[in-house]
C-alpha positions in Angstrom: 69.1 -115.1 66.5 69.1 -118.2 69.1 70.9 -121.1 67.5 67.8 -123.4 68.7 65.1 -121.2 67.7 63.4 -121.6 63.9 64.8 -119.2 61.3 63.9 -117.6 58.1 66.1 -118.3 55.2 68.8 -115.4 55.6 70.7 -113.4 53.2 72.3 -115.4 50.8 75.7 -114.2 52.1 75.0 -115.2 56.0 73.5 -118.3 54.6 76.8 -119.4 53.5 78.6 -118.3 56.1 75.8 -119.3 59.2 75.1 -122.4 57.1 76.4 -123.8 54.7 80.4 -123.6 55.9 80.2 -124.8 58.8 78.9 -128.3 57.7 81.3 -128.1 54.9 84.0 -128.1 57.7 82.2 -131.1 59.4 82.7 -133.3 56.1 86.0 -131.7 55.7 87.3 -133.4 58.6 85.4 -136.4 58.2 87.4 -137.1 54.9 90.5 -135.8 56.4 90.3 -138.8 59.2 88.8 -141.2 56.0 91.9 -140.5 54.1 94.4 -140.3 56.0 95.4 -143.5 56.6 96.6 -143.3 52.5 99.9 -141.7 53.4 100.1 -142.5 57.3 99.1 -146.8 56.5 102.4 -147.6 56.1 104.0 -145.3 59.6 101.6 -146.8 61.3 102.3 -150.9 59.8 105.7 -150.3 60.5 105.1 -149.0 64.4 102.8 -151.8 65.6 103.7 -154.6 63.4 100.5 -154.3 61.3 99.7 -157.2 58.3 97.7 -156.2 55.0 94.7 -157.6 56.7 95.4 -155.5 60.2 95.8 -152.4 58.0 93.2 -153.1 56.2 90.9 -153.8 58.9 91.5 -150.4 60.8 91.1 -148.3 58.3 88.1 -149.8 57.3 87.0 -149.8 60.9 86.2 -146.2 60.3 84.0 -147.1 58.0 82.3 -150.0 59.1 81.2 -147.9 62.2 80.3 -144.7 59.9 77.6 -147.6 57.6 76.5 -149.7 60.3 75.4 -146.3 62.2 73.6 -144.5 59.5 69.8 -146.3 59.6 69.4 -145.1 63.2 71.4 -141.9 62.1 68.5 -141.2 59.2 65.8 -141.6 62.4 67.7 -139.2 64.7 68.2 -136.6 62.1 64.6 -136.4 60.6 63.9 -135.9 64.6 66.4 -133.6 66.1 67.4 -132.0 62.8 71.4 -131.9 61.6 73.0 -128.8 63.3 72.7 -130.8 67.0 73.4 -134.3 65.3 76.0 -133.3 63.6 77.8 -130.7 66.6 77.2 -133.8 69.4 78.9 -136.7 67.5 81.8 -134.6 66.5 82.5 -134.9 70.2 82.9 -138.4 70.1 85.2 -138.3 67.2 87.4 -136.3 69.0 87.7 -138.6 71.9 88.2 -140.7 69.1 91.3 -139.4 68.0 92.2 -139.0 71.3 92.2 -142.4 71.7 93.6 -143.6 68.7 96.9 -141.1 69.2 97.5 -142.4 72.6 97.1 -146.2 71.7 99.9 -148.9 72.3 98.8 -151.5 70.3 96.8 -152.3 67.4 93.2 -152.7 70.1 93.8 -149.7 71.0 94.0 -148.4 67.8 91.2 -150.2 66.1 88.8 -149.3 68.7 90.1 -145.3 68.9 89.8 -145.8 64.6 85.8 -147.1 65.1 84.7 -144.0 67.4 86.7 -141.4 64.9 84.0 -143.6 61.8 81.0 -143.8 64.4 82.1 -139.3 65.7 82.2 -138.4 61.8 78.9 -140.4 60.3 76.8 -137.7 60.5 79.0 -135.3 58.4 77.8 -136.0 55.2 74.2 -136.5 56.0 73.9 -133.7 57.8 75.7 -131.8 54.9 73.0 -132.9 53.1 69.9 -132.7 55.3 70.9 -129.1 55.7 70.9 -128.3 52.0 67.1 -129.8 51.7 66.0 -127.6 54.3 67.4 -124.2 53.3 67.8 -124.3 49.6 65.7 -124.8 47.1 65.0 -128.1 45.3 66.7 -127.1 42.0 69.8 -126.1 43.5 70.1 -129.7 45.6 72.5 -131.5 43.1 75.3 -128.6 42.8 74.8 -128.6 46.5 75.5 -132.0 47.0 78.4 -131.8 44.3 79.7 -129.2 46.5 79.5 -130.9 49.7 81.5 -133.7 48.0 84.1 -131.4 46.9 85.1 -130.4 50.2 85.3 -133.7 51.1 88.0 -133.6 48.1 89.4 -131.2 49.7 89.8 -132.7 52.9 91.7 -135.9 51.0 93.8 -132.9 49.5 95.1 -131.8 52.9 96.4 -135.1 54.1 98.4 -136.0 50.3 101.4 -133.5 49.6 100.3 -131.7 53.0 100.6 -134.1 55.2 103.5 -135.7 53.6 105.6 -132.8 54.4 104.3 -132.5 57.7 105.2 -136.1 58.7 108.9 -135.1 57.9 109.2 -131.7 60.6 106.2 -133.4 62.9 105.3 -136.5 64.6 102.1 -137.8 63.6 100.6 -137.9 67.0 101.2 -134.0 66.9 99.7 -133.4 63.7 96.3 -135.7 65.3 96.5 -133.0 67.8 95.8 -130.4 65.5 92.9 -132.6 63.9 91.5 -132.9 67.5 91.6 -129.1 67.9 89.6 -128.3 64.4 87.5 -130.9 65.5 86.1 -129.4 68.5 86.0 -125.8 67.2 83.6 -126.9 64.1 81.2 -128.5 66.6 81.3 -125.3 68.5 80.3 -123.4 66.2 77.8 -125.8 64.6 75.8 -125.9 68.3 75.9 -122.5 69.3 76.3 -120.4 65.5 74.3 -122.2 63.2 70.6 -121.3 63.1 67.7 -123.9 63.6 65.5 -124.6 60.8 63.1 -127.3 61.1 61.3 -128.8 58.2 57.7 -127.7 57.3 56.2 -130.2 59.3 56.7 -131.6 63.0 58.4 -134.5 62.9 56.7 -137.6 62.4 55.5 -140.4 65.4 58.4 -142.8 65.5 56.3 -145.5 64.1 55.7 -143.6 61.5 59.4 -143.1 60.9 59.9 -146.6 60.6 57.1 -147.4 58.0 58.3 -144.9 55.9 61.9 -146.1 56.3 60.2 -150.0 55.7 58.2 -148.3 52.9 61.8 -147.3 51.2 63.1 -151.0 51.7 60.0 -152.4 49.7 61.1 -149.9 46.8 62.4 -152.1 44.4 64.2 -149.0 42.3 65.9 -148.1 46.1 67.4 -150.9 45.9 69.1 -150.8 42.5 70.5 -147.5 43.2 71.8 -148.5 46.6 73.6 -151.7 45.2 75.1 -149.6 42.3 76.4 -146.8 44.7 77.5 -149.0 47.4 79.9 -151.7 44.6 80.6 -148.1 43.2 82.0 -147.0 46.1 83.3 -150.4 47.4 86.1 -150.2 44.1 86.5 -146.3 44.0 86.8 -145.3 48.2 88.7 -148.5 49.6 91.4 -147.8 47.4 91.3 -144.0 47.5 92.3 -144.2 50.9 94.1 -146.4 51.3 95.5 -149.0 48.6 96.2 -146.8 46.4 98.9 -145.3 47.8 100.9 -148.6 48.7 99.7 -149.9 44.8 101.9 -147.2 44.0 104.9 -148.0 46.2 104.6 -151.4 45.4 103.5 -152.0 41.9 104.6 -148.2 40.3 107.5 -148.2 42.1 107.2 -144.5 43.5 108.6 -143.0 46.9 106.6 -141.2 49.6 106.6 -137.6 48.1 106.4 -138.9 44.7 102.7 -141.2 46.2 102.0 -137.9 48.1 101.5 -136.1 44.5 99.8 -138.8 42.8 97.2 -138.8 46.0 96.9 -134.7 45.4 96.1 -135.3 41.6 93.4 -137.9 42.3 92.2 -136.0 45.0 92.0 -132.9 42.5 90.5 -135.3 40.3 87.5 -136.1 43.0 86.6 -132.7 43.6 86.4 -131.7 40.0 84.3 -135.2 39.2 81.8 -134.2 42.2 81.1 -130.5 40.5 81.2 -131.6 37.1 78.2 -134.2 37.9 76.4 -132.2 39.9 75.9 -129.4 37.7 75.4 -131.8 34.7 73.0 -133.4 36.9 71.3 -129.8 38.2 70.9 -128.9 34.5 69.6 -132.5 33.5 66.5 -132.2 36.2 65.6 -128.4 35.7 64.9 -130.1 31.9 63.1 -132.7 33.3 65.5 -135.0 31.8 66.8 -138.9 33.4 70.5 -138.4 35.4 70.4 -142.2 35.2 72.4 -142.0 32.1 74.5 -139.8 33.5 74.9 -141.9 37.0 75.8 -145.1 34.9 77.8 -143.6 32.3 80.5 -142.3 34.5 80.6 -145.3 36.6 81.2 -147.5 33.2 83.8 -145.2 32.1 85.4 -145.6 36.2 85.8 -148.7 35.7 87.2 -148.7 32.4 89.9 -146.4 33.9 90.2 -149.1 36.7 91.3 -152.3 34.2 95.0 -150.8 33.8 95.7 -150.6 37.3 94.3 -153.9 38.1 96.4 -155.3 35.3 99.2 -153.5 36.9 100.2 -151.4 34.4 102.9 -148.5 35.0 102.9 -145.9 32.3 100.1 -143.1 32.6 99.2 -144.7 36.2 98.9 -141.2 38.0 95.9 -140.4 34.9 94.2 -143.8 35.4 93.6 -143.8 38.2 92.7 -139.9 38.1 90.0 -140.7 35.9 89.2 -143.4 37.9 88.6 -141.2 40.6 86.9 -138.1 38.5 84.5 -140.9 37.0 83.5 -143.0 40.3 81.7 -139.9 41.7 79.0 -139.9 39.0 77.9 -142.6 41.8 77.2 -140.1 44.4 73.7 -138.8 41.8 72.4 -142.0 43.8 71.9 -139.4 46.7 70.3 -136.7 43.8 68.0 -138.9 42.8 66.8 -139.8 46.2 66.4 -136.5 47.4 63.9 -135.9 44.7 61.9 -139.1 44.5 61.0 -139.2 48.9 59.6 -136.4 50.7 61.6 -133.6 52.7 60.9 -135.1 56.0 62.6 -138.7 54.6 65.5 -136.9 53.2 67.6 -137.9 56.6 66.4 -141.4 56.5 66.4 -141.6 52.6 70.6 -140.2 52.8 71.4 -142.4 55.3 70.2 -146.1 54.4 71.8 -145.2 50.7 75.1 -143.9 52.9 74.6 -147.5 54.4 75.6 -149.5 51.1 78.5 -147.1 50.3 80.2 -147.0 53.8 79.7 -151.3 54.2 80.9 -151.6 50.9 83.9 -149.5 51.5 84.4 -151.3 54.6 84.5 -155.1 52.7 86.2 -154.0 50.0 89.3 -152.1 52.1 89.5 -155.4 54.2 89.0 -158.0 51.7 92.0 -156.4 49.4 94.0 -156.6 53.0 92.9 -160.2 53.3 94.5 -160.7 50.2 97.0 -159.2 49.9 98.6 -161.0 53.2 98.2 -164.6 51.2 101.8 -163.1 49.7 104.7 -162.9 52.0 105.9 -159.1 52.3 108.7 -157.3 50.3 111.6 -155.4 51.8 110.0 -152.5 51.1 105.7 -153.5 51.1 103.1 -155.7 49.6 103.8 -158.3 46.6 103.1 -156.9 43.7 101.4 -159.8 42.0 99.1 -159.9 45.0 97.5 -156.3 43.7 95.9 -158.3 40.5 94.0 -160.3 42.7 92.5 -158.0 45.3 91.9 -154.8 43.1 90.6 -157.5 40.2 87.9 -158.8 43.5 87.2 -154.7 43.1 86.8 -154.5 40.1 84.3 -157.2 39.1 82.7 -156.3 42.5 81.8 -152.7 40.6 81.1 -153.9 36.8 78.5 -156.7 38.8 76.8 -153.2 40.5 77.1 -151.1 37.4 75.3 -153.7 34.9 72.0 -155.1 37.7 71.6 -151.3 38.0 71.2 -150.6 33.9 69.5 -154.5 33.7 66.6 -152.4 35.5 66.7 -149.1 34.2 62.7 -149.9 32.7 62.2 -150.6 36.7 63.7 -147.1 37.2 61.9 -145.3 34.9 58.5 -146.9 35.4 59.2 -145.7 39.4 59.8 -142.1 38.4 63.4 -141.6 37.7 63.1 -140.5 34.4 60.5 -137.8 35.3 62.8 -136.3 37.4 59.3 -136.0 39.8 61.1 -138.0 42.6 
């Protein structure tokens, strides 16, 4: 079967292999580059001379790029589909990487950084896109769990992983590899993966745009999109990235002993995507609300988050793996919308939500940086007392989301949400 021409759904065994892995490997990756930064940050402040706010800056340059890309991402998807988007800009975040491993100075960095955010942005979405076209609707939440898991997984591989690798291997070596993988999983999404196009041709690109305006006059888009994107803006900018130096500087841990605190949460991450999603699944085959569900883990996220802004030690490694478990109840935001919009919106629908999280991430990743520099350095990292301040800006930046969200739950059910008809 020709990669570009339309196929019938395969066997369910080809389907995973033809299908559904290879875009798993794409948002593999991407989180692999999106984390990484947790346990290489502080390599990389130390060999260019990097501030907070630098550090904070480039890693959120990644995801800057990724949000700011994602509404003209949404169009190109719903019009050349997600095997092609998805295999092309994989390209770029190779020469990304590239880039970024043969940088001399922060620029070159920061700039090598943005094209690894704008190479990856499609991962997810594409993920996503995928599912809507070859599986059926009841089985689009554990999908999406799924696809979040390996993205779990991909944070796994650069915690304890990495950290041992950095000790044999020079980073730049170990970006070599990444570059490798990188190119292979675009391979094999152009010239492996079969077509399938939605039911329909795709619409005029006028028409895209109304229906894209159409989503920004939704009132109930809009609630979900905040709560996902202050969410995400707590839970993500930390993941990868402050929470690793939190725990040098305010725990007290070493490298190795961070390394295995990052593998729990990232444990934690992948079992908090599957758990949702199949509560979620089971939820909307009853024809039940996953609001509930969506706000309720959120509330109980940032419950979990309180102790470590307050800087408290004991049972730190659980905190803040229950804050991670809890803060991907958030990612139902993408549930929900696949089942309120049509198929042929689901690219358009993904992205402007994936537009909130990634911004988000991006402000809060460089305001903690900001922040954080106010305090002059330690011997060994960040002041400690500067952590209450900037993971406190979090923190109230998520409980703000979490409670306009519920104030409008009437607003959410009166648009369909509780139906589960979306």
């Amino acid at each position: 079967m020709a990669a570009d021409s339309p196929a019938a759904v395969p066997p369910r065994v080809n389907l995973l292999l033809r299908v559904c892995l290879p875009f798993l490997a794409g948002y593999f990756l991407s989180y692999v580059y999106r984390a990484v930064n947790a346990v290489l940050g502080p390599q990389l402040a130390t060999e260019f001379a990097l501030s907070p706010a630098d550090l904070g800056l480039l890693t959120g340059a990644y995801f800057f790029a990724f949000g700011l890309f994602q509404v003209p991402l949404g169009l190109l998807l719903d019009r050349y589909g997600p095997r092609r988007m998805d295999a092309l800009l994989l390209l770029l975040a190779a020469a990304g990487a590239g880039l970024f491993i043969t940088a001399q100075s922060f620029p070159g960095l920061l700039v090598g950084r943005t094209l690894i955010g704008l190479g990856v942005s499609a991962a997810l979405m594409a993920c996503f896109q995928a599912f809507v076209l070859w599986y059926p609707a009841e089985r689009i939440g554990i999908m999406i769990a799924i696809a979040y898991a390996a993205g779990g997984f991909g944070a796994m591989a650069v915690s304890v992983p990495l950290e041992l690798a950095l000790r044999s291997f020079e980073w730049r070596s170990i970006f070599m590899l990444f570059i490798g993988v990188t190119l292979l999983v675009s391979a094999v999404l152009y010239f492996v993966v079969p077509e399938r196009k939605a039911a329909t041709d795709p619409e005029p690109f006028g028409a895209q745009l109304r229906g894209l305006a159409g989503v920004g006059r939704d009132p109930a888009f809009w609630r979900i999109a905040v709560a996902i994107g202050t969410s995400q803006c707590a839970a993500v900018s930390t993941f990868t990235l402050w929470m690793g130096t939190w725990m040098r500087d305010v725990a007290g841990f070493s490298a190795s002993e961070v390394a295995q605190a990052m593998m729990a949460a990232s444990l934690a991450i992948v079992l908090g995507y599957l758990f949702f999603g199949r509560i979620a699944d089971s939820l909307a085959r009853r024809g039940r609300s996953v609001l509930g569900l969506f706000a309720g883990g959120v509330a109980v996220s940032s419950l979990a988050f309180l102790p470590i802004v307050l800087g408290v030690k004991t049972g730190s490694v659980l905190a803040w793996s229950v804050f991670t478990f809890c803060a991907t109840a958030a990612t139902l935001a993408h549930s929900i919308a696949s089942r309120r919009y049509p198929v042929r919106m689901a690219g358009r629908v993904n992205t402007a939500l994936n537009t909130f999280t990634f911004l988000g991430i991006f402000l809060g990743q460089w305001t903690v940086g900001i922040i954080l520099a106010r305090w002059p350095s330690t011997a060994t990292g960040y002041a400690p007392e500067g952590y209450l301040y900037g993971m406190g800006v979090l923190w109230l930046v998520q409980a703000a989301g979490l409670a306009w969200l519920w104030s409008g739950r009437r607003l959410l059910d009166q648009a369909g949400f509780r139906q589960g008809n979306l």
